[in-house]
C-alpha positions in Angstrom: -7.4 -162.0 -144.7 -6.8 -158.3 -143.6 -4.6 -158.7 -141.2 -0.9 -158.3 -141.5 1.6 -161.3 -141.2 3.8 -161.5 -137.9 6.7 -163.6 -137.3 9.9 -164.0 -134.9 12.9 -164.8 -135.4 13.9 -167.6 -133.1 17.7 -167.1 -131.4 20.4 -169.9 -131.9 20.0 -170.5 -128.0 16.5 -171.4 -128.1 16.4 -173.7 -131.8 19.1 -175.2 -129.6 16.6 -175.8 -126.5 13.7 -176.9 -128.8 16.3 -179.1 -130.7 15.6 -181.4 -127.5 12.6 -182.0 -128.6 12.1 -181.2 -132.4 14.2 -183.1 -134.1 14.1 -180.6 -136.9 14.8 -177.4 -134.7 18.1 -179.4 -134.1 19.1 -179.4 -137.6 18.2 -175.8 -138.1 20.4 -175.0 -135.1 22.9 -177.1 -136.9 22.7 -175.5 -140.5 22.7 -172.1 -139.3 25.8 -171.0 -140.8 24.4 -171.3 -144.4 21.8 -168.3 -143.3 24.0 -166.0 -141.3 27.3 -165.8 -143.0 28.6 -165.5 -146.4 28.5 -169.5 -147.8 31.1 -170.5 -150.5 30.7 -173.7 -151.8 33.8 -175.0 -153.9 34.1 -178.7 -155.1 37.1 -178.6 -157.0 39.3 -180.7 -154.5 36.6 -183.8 -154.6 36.4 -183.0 -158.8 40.0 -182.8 -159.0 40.5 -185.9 -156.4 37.9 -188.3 -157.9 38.2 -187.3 -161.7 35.0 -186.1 -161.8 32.2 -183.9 -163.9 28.8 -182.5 -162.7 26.3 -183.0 -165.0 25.0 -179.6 -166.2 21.3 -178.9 -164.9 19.8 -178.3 -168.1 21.4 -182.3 -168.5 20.7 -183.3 -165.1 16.5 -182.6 -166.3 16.1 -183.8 -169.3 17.7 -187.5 -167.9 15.1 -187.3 -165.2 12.4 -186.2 -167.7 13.8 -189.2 -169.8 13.8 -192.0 -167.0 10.0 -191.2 -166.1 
């Protein structure tokens, strides 16, 4: 209630050690690059390669709206 909130930040050594045993830490460990570096994501080779369109998002909701 009054009381400020602490946290740690865990090191990549030690989600790696509890990855042993948390499933979960493991996958942290593993996606780890997403939260400390700069991550690009470009899809234009598998568009180009497969002939294919994303639906836009604005799209993407209303068919989900639509299919409930």
């Amino acid at each position: 209630m009054n009381s400020s909130e602490k946290y740690q930040l865990i090191p990549a050594c030690m989600a790696r050690l509890l990855g042993i045993f948390i499933p979960f830490m493991n996958e942290l460990y593993e996606m780890r690059y997403q939260f400390d570096r700069t991550y690009f994501f470009d899809s234009s080779k598998f568009e180009n390669y497969f002939k294919f369109t994303p639906s836009r998002y604005a799209d993407g909701e209303k068919q989900i709206v639509s299919d409930w």
